[in-house]
C-alpha positions in Angstrom: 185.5 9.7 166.5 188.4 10.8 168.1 186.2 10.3 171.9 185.5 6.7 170.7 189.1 5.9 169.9 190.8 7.1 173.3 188.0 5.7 175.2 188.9 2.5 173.6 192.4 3.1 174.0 191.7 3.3 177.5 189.6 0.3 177.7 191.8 -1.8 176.4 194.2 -0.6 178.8 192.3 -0.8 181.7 192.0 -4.8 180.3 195.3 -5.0 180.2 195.6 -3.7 183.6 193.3 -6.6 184.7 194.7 -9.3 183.0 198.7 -8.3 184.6 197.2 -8.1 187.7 197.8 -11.8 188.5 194.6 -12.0 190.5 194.5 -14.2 193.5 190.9 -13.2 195.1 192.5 -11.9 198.8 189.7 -10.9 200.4 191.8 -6.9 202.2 189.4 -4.1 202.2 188.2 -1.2 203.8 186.0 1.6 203.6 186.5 5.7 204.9 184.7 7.9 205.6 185.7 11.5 205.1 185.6 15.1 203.7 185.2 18.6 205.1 182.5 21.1 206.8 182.4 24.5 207.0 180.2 27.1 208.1 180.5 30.7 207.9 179.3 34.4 207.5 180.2 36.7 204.3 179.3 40.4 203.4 179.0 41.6 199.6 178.4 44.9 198.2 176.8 45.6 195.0 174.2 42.7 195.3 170.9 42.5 193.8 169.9 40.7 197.1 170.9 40.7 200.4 174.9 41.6 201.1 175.1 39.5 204.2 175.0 35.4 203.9 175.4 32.5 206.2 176.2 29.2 205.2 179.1 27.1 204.2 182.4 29.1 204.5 182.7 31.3 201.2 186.7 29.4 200.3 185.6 26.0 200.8 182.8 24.0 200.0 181.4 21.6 202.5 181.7 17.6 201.0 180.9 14.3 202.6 182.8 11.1 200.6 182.8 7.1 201.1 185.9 5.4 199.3 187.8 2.2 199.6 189.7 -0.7 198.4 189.9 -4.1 198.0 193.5 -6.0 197.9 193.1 -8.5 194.8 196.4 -9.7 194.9 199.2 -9.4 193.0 199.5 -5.4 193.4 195.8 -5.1 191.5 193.2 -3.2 193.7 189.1 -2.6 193.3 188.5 1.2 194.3 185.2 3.2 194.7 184.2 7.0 195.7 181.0 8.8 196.9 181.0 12.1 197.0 178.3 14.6 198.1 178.4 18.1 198.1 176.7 19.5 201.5 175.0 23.3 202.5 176.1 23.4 206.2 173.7 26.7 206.7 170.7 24.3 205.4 171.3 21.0 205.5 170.8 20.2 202.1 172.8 17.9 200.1 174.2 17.1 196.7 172.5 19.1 193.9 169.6 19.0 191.9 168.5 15.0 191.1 171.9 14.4 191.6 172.6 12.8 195.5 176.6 11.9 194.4 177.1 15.1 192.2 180.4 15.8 193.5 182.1 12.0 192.4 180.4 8.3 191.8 183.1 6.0 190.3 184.2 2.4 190.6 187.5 1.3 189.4 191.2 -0.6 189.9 194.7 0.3 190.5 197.8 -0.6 190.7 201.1 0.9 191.4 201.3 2.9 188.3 198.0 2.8 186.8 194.4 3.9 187.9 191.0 3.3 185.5 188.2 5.1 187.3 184.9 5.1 185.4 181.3 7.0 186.7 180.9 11.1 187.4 184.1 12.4 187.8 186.4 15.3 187.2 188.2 15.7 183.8 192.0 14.4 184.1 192.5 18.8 183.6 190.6 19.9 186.1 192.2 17.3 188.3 195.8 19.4 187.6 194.6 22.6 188.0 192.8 22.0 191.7 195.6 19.7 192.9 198.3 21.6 191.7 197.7 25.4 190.0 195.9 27.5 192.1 196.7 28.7 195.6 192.7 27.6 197.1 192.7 24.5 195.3 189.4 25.9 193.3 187.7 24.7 196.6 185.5 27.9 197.0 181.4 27.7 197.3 181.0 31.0 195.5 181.9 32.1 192.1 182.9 35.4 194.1 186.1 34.2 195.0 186.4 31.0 192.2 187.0 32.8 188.8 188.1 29.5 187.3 184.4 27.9 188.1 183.7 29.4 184.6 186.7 27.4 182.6 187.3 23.8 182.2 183.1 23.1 182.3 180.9 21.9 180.3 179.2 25.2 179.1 176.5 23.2 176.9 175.4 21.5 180.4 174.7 24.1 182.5 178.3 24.8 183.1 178.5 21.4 185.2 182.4 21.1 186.6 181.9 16.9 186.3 180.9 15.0 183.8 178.7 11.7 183.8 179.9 8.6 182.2 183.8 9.4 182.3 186.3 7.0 181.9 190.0 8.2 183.4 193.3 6.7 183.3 196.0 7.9 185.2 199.5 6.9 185.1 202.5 7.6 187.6 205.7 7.2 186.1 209.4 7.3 187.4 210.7 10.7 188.6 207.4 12.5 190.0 205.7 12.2 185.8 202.3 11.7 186.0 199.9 11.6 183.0 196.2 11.1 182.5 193.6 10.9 179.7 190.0 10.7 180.6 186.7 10.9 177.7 182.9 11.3 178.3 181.6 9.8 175.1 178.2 10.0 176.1 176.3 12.5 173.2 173.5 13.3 175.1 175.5 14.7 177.8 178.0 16.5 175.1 180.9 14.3 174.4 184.0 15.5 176.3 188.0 14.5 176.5 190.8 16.1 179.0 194.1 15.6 178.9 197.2 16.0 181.6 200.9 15.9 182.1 203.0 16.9 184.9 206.1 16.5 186.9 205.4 16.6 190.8 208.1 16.8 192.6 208.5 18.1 196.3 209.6 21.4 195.4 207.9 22.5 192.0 205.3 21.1 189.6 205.1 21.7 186.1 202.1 21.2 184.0 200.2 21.0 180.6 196.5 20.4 180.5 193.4 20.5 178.1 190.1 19.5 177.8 187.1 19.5 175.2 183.6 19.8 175.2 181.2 19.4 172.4 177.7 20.5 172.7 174.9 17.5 172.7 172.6 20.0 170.1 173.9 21.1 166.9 173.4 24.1 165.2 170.8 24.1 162.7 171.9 25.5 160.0 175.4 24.4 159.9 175.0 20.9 161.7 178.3 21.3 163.5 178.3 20.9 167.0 179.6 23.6 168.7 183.0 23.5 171.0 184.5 25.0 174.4 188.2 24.3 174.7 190.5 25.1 177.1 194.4 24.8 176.8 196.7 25.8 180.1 200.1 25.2 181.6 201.3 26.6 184.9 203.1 25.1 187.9 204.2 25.8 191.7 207.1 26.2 193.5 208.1 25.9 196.7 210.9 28.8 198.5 211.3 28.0 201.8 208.1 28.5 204.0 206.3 29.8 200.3 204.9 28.5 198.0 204.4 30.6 194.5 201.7 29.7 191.6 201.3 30.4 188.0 198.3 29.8 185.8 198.1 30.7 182.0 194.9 29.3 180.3 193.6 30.1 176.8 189.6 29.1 176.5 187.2 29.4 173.2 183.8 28.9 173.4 182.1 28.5 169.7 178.5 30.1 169.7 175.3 27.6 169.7 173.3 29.8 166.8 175.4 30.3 163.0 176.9 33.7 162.1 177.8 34.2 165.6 181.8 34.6 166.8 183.6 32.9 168.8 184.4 33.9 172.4 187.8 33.7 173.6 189.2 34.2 176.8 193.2 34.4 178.1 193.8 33.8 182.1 196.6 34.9 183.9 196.7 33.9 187.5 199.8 34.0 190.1 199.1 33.1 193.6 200.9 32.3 196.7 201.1 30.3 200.0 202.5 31.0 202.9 203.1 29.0 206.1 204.0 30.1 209.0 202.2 27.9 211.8 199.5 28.3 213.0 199.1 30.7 210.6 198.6 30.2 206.9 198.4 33.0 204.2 197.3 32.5 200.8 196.5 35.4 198.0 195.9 34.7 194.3 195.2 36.9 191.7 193.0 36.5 188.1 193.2 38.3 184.9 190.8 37.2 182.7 190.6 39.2 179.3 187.9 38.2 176.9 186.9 38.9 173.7 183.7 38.7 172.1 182.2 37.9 175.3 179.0 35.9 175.4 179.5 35.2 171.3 178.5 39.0 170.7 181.1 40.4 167.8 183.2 43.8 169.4 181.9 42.6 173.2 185.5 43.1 175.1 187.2 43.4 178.3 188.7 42.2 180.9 187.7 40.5 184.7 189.6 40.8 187.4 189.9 39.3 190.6 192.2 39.6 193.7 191.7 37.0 197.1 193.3 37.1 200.4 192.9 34.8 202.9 194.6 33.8 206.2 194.0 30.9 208.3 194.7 29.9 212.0 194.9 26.7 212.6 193.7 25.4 215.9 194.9 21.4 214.9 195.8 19.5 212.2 192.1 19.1 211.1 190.3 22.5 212.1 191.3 26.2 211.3 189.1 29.4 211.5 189.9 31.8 208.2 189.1 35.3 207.5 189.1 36.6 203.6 188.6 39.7 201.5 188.0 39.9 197.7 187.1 41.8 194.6 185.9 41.1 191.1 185.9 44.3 189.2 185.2 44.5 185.2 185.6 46.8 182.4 184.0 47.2 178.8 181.8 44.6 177.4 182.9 42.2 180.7 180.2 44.4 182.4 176.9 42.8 180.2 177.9 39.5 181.5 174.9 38.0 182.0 176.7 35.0 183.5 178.7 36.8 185.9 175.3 39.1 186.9 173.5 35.8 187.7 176.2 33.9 189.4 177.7 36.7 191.3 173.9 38.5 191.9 176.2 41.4 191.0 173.8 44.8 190.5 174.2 45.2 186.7 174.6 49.0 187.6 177.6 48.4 189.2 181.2 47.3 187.9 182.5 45.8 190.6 181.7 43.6 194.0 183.9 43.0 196.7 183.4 41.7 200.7 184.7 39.2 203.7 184.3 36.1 204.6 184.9 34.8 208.3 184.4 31.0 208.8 185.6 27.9 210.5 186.7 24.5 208.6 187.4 21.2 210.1 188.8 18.2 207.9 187.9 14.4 209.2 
């Protein structure tokens, strides 16, 4: 219920949007083409398969986007995006039946408002990669992205975007920014995010949420199940640094009845630091969960340090070299979802490695 009212909510605002636009048909438009390729080498330890890997650079993901505008007059715009994820060491593209899997939306704009609507990030997630972490969540392995795991849709294959959104962001006086988006699609697990901020050029403060409900109830209860996350963090800028802080608070209810729920707490400072050509950037995760995989007394803790620097040869292409760890403790160990995603040797405790690659912007 509470989906169908704020996607209304932001219907009718998006309406409203439309109808104060004072629309004169100017015919202004253009189209870009951009993103970013990477390609790189990284060496793990602990691995069920092999240790070393080529393909896209381990801290950035490779992405190729379309987007533009078309002036409608009286300050009131028509926007799109395409965005497709990209395997330099392959050549594949997007993921699964998916071709646009990164972002597919249509929308309008003006100077304070934005309706986007089509696959899309969740108005948190948006926050916490623009504004929270130190690598901008921008890495292609869950080796050195922790926070892959939080703010997804765990009921969908822990998919970071959700189909069918509808986002509304507004940019108010004095840096405020807010944004609600919803997914009330039930066969994709309804969804809602939330954000609130202050971005100003020397620190950004922030609140977030978001919600998912699983499409498939549990049978003997008939409730669908939940995964929520609540965080608040900022940035801010000291001279040629830059220092972050992440606090996040996730539950995850458990798809079969009698079954706990699993909760997880996230502490993560980072920083940036520029010093041209050279940019360093470190960021550190403490992730202490409880219950862990909905499995009463299963406790302990994940933790992960990064540490990158960057030379940058232009304005568009740097070559990077990284090292990082994910150790665990206790119950974190039996993670199946960390085995599988990090092809960690369940024997082990820990992985860690490097990662040398080359990035270039356009």
């Amino acid at each position: 219920m509470i989906n169908g009212m704020l996607g209304r909510c932001i219907a009718v605002t998006g309406a409203a949007l439309l109808a104060g636009g004072n629309v004169a048909f100017a015919q202004s438009s253009g189209v870009q083409l951009y993103g970013v390729v990477t390609a790189g080498i990284s060496q793990k330890t602990n691995q069920t398969g092999g240790t070393t890997q080529f393909g896209n650079y381990l801290l950035n993901s490779s992405y190729l986007g379309l987007r533009g505008s078309e002036d409608l007059g009286g300050g009131l715009r028509a926007t799109f995006q395409l965005e497709t994820g990209v395997e330099t060491g392959t050549g594949e593209a997007g993921s699964g039946s998916k071709f646009w899997n990164r972002h597919a939306t249509a929308g309008l704009a003006n100077g304070q408002f934005a309706l986007t609507l089509g696959r899309q990030f969740h108005a948190s997630t948006d926050r916490v990669t623009r504004s929270l972490d130190a690598f901008n969540v921008s890495g292609a392995s869950l080796h050195v992205t922790p926070l892959a795991l939080f703010g997804v849709n765990k009921f969908m294959n822990n998919d970071n975007r959700s189909d069918n959104t509808i986002k509304l962001r507004w940019n108010g006086p004095a840096g405020v920014t807010a944004a609600l988006s919803t997914a009330p699609d039930h066969d994709s697990g309804r969804s809602m995010g939330f954000d609130l901020a202050q971005v100003t050029r020397n620190y950004v403060v922030a609140l977030y949420g978001v919600r998912f409900k699983s499409p498939n109830p549990v049978a003997a209860t008939g409730q669908r199940p939940e995964h929520r996350v609540l965080g608040a963090g900022g940035q801010y800028r000291v001279g040629q640094a830059v220092l972050y802080l992440n606090v996040a608070r996730s539950s995850l209810e458990a798809s079969a009845a009698g079954r706990p729920k699993q909760t997880n707490t996230l502490l993560i400072p980072g920083i940036r630091y520029n010093m041209l050509p050279f940019v360093l950037k470190a960021s550190y995760t403490l992730d202490s969960g409880k219950n862990i995989n909905n499995v009463a007394g299963r406790d302990g803790k994940k933790k992960t340090l990064i540490a990158a620097i960057e030379y940058h040869l232009s304005k568009r292409t740097a070559v990077a070299f990284a090292v990082f760890r994910n150790s665990f403790t206790d119950g974190y160990k039996l993670d199946p979802v960390n085995i599988a995603a990090l092809a960690r040797d369940p024997e082990s405790s820990s992985t860690s490695g490097y990662a040398m690659g080359l990035r270039h912007n356009f």
